[in-house]
C-alpha positions in Angstrom: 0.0 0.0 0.0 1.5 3.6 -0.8 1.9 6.4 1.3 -1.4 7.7 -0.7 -3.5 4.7 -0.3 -3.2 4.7 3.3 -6.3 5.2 5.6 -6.5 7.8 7.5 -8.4 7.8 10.9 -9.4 11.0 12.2 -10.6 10.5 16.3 -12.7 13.3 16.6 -12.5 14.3 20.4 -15.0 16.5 22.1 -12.9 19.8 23.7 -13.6 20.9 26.7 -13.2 24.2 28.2 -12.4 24.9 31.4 -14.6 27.6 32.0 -15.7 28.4 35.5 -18.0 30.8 37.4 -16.4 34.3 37.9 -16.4 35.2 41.3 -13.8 36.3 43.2 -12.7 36.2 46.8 -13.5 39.6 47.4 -17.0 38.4 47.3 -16.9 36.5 50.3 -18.8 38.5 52.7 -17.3 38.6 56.3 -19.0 39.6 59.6 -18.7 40.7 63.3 -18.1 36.6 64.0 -14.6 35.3 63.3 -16.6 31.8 63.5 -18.4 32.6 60.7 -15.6 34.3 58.6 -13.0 31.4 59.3 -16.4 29.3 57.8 -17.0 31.5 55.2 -13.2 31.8 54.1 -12.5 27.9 54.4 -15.5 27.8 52.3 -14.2 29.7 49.5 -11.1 27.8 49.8 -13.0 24.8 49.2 -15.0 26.2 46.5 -12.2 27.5 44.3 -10.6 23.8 44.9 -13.7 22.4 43.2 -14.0 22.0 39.4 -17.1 22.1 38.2 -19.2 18.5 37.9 -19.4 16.6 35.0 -21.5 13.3 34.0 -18.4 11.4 35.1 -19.2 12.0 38.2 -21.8 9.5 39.6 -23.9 11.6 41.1 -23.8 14.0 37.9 -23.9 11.4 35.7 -27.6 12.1 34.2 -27.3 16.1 34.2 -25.2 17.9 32.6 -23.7 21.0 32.8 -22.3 21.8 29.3 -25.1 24.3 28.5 -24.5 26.3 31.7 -23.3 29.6 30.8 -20.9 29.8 33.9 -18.7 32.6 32.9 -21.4 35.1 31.8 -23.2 34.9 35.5 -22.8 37.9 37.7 -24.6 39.8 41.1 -27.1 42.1 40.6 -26.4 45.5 40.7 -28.5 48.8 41.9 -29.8 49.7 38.5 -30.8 45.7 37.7 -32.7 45.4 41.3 -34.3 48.6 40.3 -35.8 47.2 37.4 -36.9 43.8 38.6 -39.8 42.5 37.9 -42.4 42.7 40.7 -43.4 39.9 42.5 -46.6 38.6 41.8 -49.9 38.8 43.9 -50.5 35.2 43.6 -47.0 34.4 45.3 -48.1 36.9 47.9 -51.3 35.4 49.3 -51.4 33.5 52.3 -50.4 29.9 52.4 -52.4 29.5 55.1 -55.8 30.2 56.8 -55.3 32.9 59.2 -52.2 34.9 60.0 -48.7 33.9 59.5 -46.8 33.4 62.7 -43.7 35.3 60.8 -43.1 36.4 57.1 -39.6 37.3 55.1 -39.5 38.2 51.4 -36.7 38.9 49.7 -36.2 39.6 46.0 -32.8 41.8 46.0 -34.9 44.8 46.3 -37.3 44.0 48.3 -36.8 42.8 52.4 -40.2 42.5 54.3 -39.8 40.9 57.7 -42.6 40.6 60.0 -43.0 38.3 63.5 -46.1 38.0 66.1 -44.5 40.0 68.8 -45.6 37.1 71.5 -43.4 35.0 69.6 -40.5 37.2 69.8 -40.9 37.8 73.6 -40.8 33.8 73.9 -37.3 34.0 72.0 -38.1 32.7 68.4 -35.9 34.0 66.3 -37.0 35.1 62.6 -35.3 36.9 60.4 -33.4 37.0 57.0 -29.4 36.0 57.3 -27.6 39.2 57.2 -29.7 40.6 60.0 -28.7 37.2 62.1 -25.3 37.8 61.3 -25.3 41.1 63.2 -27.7 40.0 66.0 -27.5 36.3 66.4 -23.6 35.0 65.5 -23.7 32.9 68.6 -26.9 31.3 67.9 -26.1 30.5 63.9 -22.7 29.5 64.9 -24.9 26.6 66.3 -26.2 24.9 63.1 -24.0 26.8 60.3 -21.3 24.5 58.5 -22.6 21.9 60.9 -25.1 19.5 59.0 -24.3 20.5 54.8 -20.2 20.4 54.6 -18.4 22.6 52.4 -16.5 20.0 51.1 -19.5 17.8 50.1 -19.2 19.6 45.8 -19.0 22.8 44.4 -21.9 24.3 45.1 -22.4 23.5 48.5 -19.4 25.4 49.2 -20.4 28.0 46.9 -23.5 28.5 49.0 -21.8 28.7 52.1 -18.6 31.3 51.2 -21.2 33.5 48.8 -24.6 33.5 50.1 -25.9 36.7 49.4 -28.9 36.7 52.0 -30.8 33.5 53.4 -33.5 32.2 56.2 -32.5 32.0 59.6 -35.1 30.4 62.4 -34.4 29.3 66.1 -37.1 27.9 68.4 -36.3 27.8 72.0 -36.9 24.7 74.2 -40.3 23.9 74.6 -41.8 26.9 72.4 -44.5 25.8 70.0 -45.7 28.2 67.5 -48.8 27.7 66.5 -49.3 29.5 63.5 -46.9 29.1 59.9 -43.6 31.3 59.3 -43.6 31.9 55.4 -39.8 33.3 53.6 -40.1 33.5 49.6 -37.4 34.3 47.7 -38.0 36.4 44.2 -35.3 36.3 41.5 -35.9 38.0 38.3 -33.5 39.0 35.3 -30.7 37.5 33.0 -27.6 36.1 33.9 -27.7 36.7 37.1 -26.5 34.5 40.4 -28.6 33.8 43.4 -27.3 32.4 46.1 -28.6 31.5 49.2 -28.4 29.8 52.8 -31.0 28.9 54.9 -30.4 27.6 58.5 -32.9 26.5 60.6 -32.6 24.9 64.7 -34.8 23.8 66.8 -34.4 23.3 70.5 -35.5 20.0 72.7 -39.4 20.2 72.6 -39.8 22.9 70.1 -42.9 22.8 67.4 -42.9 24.4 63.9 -44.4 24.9 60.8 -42.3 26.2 57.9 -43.3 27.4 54.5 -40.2 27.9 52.3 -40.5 29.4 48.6 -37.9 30.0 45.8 -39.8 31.4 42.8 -39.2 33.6 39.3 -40.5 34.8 36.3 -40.1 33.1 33.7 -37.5 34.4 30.7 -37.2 33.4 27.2 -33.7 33.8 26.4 -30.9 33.7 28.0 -30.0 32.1 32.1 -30.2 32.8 35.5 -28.8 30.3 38.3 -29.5 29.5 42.0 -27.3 27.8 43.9 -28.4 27.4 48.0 -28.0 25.1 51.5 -30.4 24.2 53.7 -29.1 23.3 57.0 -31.9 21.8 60.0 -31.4 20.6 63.2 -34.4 19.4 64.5 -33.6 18.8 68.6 -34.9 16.2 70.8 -38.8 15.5 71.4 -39.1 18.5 68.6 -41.2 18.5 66.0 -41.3 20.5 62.8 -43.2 20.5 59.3 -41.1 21.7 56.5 -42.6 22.7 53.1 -40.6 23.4 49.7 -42.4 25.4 47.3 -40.0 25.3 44.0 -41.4 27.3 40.7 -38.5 29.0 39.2 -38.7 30.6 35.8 -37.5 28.0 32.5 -34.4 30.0 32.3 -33.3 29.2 35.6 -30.2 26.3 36.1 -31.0 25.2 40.4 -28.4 23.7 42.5 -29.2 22.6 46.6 -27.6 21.0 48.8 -30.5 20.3 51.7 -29.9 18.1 55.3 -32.3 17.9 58.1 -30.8 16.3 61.4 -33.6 14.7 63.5 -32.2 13.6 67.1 -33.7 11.8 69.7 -37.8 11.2 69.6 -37.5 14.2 67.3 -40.4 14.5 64.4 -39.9 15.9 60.8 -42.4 16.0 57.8 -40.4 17.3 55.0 -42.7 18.1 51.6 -40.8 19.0 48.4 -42.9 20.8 45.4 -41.5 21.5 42.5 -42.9 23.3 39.2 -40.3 25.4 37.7 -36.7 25.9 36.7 -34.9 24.9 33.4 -32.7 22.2 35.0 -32.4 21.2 38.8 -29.4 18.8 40.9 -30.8 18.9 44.4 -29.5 16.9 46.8 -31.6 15.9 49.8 -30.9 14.3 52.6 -32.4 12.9 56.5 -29.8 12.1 59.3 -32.0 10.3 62.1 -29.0 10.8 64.9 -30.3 9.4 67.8 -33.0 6.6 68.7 -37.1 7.4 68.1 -35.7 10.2 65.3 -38.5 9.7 62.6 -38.7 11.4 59.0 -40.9 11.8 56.4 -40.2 13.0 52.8 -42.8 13.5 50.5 -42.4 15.3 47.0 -44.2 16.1 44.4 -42.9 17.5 40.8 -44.1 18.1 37.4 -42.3 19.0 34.7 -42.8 20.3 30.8 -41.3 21.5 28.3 -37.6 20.6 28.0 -36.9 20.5 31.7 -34.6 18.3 33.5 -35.4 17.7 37.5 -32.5 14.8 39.3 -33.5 14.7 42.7 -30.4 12.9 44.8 -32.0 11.7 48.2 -30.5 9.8 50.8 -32.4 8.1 54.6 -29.4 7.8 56.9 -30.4 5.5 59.8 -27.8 6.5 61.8 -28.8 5.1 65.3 -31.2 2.0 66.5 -35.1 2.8 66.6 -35.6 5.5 64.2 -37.8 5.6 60.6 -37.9 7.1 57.4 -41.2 7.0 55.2 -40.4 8.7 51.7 -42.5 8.6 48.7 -42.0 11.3 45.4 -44.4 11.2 42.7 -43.2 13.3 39.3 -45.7 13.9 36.3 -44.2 14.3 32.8 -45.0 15.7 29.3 -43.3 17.0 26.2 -39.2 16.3 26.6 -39.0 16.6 29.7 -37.0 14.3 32.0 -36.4 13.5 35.9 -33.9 11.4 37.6 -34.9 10.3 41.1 -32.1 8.2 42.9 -32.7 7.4 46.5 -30.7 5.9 49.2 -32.0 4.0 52.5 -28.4 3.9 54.4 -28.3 2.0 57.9 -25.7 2.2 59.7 -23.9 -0.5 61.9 -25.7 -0.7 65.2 -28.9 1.0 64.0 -30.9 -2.1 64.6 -34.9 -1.8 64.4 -34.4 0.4 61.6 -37.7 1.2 59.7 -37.2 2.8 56.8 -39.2 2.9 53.2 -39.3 4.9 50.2 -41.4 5.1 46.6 -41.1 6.6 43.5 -43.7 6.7 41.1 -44.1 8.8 37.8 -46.5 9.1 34.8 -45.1 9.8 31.6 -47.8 11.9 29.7 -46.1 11.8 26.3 -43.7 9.4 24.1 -41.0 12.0 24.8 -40.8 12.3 28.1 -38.5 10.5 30.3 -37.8 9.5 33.8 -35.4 7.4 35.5 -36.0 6.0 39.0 -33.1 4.5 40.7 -34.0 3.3 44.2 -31.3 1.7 46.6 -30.5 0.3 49.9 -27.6 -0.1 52.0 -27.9 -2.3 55.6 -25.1 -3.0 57.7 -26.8 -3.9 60.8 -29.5 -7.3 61.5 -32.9 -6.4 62.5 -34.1 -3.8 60.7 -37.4 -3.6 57.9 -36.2 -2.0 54.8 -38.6 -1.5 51.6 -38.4 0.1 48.5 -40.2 0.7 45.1 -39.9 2.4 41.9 -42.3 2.6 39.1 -42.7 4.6 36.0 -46.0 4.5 33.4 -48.6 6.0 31.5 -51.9 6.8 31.8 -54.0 3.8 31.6 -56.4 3.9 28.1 -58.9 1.5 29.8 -59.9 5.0 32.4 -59.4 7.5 29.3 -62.2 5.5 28.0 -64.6 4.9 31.2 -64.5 8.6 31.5 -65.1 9.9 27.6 -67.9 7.4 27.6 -69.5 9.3 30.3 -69.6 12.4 28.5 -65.8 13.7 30.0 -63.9 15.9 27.4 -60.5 13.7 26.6 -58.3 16.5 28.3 -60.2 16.7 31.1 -60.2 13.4 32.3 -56.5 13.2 31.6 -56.3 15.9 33.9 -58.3 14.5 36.7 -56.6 11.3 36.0 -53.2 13.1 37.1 -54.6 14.9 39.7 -55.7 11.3 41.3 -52.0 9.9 41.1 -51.0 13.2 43.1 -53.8 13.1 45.2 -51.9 10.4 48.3 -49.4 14.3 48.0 -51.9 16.5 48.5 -53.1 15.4 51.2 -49.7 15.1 52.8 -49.6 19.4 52.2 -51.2 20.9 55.5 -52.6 24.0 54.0 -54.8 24.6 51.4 -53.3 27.6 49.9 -50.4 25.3 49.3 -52.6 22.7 47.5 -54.0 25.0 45.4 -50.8 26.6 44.1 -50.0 23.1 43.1 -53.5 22.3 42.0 -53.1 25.3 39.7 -49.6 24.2 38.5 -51.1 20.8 37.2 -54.1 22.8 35.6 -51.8 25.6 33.8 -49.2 22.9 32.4 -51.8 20.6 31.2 -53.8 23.2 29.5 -50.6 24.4 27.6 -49.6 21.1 26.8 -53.0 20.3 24.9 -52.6 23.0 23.3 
């Protein structure tokens, strides 16, 4: 064979850039605690140490980054918070019948704080995170850096060197507040970064309800991101009910790292909902440290369009006599896709573990995906540990029963998914939080008919 008859392979090999978000150290905001600034600094160190994740990564391996503009991201100034969008009504209303206990919104322009004065002279604590630097460093020192590690990925450290405001709550022994706190978080406009750190501790005995909300107009071009921890330490013989309201703009790329710590006889009932955001990577965890801890997750998601929701969870039995009751139900049309991949980890010695979870989805057209990965890990005798996974489509046989009965086709598909999410719903203790999601299911189906 001559030199001009010889093949020639050409390996095509994708490049990758380096790129990486451009913040700088001088961004770090430090305080009146040297705690918190040593955090904040070892933080950052982290952070920069970090490259960003890529689908070689296990627990990145089904989202990917690649489309993140990372390098054109940047904090709002004056002139852009002046010309945010307002927030709107709807996200205003109560979530609850009655008054709130406390209320904090936040939308870079905007900082409304409000707590029932009784609860204030029993020592709750309510208040956005710069505020609790100022007044409270001993009391966040308590739960800050504690339960989300900064060296657990990139934007978990991120969140905890860069936060640019946050939630923080503290209940004192034995206080029960009766009615719900209520924070929401507004981010509008174009490549911008929102980041964010919420910390919440609850004393032996204390009693909560908590209504957290992270919400955006939605943009056609361009991206936003939001990157944020949630840290919660719920103390022993406490009790607290945790809501996540999610329903970020399609331009919006979410990252969260969340961990709730439930020690001894504690109670937690921890309800995810998410609507919104071009892609999300949340990570969410339950320690149960000490024996009679007991956790439930419940989520609920629905996705259109071309989003992509990977939900990361993890049940760590960490001590004998403690359970864990999870169950996520996702609804999917168009091309859009969710990754659910849950852990039930017991450790050695945490014998008479209880501990179950479920994921169940309802794919709503051909294109839509979803992958459900569930998983267990027992190193200790004695313990009850189920799981479940499954993923379908809506069944033809009760199309028909209802269109034969006189029910337009979209409209019993609708109340077809609104059944599946009905065992959810009724997990949600308020109404006004149902109905936001009610209206969620009702405004995506609608679009997607059309």
């Amino acid at each position: 064979m001559t030199i001009a008859q010889k093949k020639v392979v050409v390996s095509k090999v994708r490049k990758t850039e380096n790129k990486d978000f451009q913040f700088q150290e001088n961004d770090v905001r430090l305080t009146s605690s040297e705690k918190i600034n040593q955090f904040r600094k070892s933080a950052w160190n982290r952070y920069v140490s970090f490259p960003l994740p890529t689908t070689k990564d296990e627990a990145w391996r089904r989202t990917d980054l690649r489309a993140l503009k990372v390098d054109q991201f940047h904090f709002a100034d004056m002139q852009e918070l002046e010309t945010q969008a307002d927030i709107p009504q709807n996200l205003l209303n109560p979530v609850a019948d009655g008054e709130h206990g406390g209320e904090i919104i936040w939308s870079g322009k905007l900082l409304q704080k409000k707590l029932d004065p009784i609860l204030a002279e029993k020592g709750v604590v309510f208040t956005d995170l710069l505020t609790a630097e100022t007044d409270y460093p001993q009391l966040l020192e308590k739960v800050m850096g504690k339960i989300v590690r900064v060296d657990e990925g990139k934007f978990a450290a991120m969140s905890a060197a860069l936060a640019q405001n946050g939630i923080f709550l503290y209940i004192p022994k034995n206080v029960t507040v009766d009615s719900p706190l209520h924070s929401l978080f507004w981010g509008a406009g174009l490549n911008l970064s929102l980041i964010s750190h919420v910390l919440v501790y609850l004393e032996e005995g204390a009693t909560a309800t908590y209504v957290h909300e992270v919400a955006s107009e939605s943009l056609e071009k361009g991206q936003s991101f939001h990157a944020g921890n949630i840290e919660i330490y719920v103390g022993p013989a406490a009790n607290l009910r945790f809501v996540e309201l999610q329903s970020w703009g399609n331009h919006v790329w979410n990252f969260t790292h969340e961990r709730v710590q439930v020690d001894h006889d504690g109670h937690l009932d921890w309800i995810f909902g998410a609507i919104g955001g071009k892609v999300t990577k949340n990570f969410a965890e339950l320690d149960l440290i000490a024996s009679g801890a007991v956790g439930k997750m419940s989520g609920f998601y629905f996705t259109d369009q071309q989003q992509h929701l990977d939900y990361d969870s993890q049940q760590n039995h960490l001590a004998p006599h403690t359970t864990s009751d999870l169950l996520f139900k996702g609804a999917l049309v168009e091309e859009s896709r969710s990754v659910w991949q849950g852990m039930i980890y017991v450790a050695p010695g945490a014998d008479k573990t209880d501990g179950y979870q479920a994921n169940r989805n309802l794919l709503l057209s051909r294109e839509a995906r979803a992958d459900s990965i569930p998983g267990l890990e027992i190193l200790a005798n004695d313990v009850r540990c189920t799981h479940g996974a499954t993923v379908g489509k809506i069944d033809a046989e009760q199309i028909f029963y209802l269109m034969a009965r006189g029910v337009p086709r979209d409209y019993a598909e609708r109340l077809i998914v609104e059944g599946f999410f009905d065992p959810i719903m009724q997990r949600i203790p308020f109404e006004g939080v149902r109905e936001r999601f009610q209206e969620a299911i009702k405004s995506k189906m609608e679009s997607y008919h059309r």
